[in-house]
Backbone as a ProteinNet text record, in pm:
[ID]
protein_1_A
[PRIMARY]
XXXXXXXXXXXXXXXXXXXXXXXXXXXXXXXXXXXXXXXXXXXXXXXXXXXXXXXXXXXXXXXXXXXXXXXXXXXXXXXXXXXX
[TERTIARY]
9350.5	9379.7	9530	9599	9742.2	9748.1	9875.2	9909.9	10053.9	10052.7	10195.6	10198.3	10254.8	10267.6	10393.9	10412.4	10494.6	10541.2	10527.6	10508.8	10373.7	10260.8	10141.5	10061.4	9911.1	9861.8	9756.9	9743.8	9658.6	9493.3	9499.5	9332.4	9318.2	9198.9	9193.2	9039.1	9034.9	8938.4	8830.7	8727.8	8641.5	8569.8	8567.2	8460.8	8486.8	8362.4	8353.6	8362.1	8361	8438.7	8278.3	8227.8	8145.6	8152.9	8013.9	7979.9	7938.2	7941.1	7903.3	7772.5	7687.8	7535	7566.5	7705.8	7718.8	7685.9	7629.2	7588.8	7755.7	7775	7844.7	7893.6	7997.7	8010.2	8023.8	7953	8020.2	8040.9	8077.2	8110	8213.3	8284.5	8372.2	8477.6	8553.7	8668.1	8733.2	8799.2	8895.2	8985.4	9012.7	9146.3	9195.7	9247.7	9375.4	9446.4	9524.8	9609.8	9549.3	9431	9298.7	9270.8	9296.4	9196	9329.9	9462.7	9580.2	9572.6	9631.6	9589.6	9480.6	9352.1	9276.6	9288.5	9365.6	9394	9493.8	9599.1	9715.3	9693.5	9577.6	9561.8	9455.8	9379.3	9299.6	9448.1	9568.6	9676.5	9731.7	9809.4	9827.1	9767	9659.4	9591.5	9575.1	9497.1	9475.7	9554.4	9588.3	9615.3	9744.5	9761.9	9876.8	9910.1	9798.1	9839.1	10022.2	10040.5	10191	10282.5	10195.2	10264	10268.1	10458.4	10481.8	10488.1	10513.1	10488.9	10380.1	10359.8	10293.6	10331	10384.9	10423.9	10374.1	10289.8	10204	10296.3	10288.5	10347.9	10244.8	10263.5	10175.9	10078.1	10026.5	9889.7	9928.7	9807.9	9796	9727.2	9817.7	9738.4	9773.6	9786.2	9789.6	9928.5	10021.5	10129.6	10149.5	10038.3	9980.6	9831.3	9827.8	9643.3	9682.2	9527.6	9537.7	9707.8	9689.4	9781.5	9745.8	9621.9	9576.3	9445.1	9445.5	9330.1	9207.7	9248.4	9150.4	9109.9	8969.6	8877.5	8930.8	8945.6	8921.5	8825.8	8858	8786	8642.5	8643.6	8513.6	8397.8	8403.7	8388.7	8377.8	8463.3	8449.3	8352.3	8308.1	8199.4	8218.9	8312.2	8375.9	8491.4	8602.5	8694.3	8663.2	8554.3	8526.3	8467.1	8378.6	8354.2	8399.7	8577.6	8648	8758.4	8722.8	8797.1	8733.2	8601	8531.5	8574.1
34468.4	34601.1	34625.5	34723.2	34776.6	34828.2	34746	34791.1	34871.4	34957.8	35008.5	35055	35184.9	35234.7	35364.9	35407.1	35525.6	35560.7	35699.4	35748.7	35803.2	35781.9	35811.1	35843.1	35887	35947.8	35778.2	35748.7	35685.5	35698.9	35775.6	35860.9	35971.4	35924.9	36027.3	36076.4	36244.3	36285	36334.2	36310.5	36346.5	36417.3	36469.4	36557.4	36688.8	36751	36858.2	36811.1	36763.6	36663.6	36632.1	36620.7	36602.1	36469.4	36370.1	36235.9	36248.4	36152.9	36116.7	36196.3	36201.3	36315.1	36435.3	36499.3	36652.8	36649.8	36581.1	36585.2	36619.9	36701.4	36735.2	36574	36588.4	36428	36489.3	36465	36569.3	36451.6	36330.3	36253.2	36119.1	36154.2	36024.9	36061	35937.6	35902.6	35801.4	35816	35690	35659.5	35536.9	35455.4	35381	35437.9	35418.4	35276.9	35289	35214.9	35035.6	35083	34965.9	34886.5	34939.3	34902.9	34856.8	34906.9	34813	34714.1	34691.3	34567.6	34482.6	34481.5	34410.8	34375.7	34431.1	34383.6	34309.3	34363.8	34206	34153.9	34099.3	33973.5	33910.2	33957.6	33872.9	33805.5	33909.9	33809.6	33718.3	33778.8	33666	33546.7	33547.6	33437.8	33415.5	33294.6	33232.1	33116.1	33081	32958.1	32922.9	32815.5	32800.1	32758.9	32938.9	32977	32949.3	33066.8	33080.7	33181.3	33266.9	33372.3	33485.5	33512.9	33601.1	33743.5	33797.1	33912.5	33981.7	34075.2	34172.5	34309.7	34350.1	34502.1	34537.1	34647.8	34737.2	34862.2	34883.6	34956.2	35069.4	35160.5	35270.9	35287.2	35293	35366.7	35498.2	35595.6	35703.3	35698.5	35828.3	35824.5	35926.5	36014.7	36146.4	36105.2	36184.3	36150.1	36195	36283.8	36338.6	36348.4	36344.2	36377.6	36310.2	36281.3	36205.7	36119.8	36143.8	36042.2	35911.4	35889.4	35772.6	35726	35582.4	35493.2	35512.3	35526	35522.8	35660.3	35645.6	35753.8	35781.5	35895.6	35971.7	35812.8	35810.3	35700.6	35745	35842.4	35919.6	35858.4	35906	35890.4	35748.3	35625.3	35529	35445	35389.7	35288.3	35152.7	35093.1	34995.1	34950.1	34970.7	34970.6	34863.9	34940.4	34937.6	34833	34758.5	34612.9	34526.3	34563.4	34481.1	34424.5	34495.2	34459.5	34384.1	34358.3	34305	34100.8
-1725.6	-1677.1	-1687.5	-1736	-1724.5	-1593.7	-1543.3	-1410.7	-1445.6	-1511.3	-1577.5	-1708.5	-1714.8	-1863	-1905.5	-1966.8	-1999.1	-2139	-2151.1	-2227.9	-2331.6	-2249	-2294.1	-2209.3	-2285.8	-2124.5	-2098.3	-1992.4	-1941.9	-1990.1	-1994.6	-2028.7	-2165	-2200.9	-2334.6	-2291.9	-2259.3	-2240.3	-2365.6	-2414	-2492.7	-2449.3	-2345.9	-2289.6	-2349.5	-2464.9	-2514.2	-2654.7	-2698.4	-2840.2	-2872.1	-3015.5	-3101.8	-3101.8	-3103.7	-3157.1	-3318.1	-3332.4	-3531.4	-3543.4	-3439.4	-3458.8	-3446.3	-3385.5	-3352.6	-3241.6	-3126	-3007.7	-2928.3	-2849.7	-2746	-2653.5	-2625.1	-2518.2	-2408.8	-2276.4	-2138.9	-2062.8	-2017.8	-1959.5	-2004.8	-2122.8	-2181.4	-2150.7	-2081	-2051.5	-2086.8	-2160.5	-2229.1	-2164	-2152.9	-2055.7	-2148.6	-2210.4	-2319.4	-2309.8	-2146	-2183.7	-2114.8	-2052.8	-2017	-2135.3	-2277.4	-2379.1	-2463.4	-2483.8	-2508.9	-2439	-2334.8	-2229	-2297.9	-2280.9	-2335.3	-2462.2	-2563.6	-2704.7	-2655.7	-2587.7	-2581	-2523.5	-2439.5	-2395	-2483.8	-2586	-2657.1	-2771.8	-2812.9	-2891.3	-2823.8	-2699.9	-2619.5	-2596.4	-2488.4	-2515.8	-2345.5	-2310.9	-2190.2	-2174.9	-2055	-2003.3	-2052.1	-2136.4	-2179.5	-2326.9	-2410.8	-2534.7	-2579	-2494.7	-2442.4	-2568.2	-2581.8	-2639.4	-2564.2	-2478.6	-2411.5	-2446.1	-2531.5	-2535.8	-2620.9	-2667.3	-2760.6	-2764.2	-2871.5	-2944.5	-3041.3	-2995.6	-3083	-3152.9	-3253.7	-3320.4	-3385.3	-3430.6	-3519.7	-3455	-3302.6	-3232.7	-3287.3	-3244.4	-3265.7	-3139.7	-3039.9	-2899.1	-2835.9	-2717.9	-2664.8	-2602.7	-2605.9	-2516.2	-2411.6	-2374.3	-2258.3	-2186.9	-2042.2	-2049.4	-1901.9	-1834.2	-1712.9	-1682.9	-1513.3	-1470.3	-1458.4	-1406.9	-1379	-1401.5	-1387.7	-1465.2	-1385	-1217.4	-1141.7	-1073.7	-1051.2	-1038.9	-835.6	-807.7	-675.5	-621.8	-496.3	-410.2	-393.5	-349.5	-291.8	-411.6	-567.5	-640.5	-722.9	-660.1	-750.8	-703.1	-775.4	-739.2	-729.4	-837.9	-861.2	-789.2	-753.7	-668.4	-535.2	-428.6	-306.9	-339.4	-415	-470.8	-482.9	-560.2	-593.8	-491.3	-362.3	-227.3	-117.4	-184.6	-80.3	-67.3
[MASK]
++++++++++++++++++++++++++++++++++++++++++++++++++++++++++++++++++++++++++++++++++++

């Protein structure tokens, strides 16, 4: 998970946006910078790979959109799980 970012939006909304069938999307939410994160830690590595950094160069990504990764409380489902 990215606990930190700037200069991009956090979230890439697809909602209203066409799938490969033409079907309408009314519920996709992309977490952008959730899914960097998870690419640099598959280069990085576990344990004591020990390659400290990773710089991505040439994304193509919104430099605007959502503030944040996480959903309204009321609303999340996951969260209130992850505190137990």
């Amino acid at each position: 998970m990215a606990i930190g970012w700037a200069g991009i939006a956090a979230l890439r909304d697809w909602r209203g946006e066409q799938d490969l069938h033409g079907k309408a999307l009314e519920i996709t939410l992309e977490a952008i910078v959730d899914e960097i994160a998870a690419m640099a830690n598959l280069l990085i590595g576990e344990a004591g790979d020990g390659t400290p950094a990773v710089v991505f160069r040439g994304l193509k990504y919104p430099r605007s959109g959502e503030g944040s990764v996480f959903m309204a409380e009321d609303k999340d489902v996951i969260q209130p799980r992850l505190r137990r």
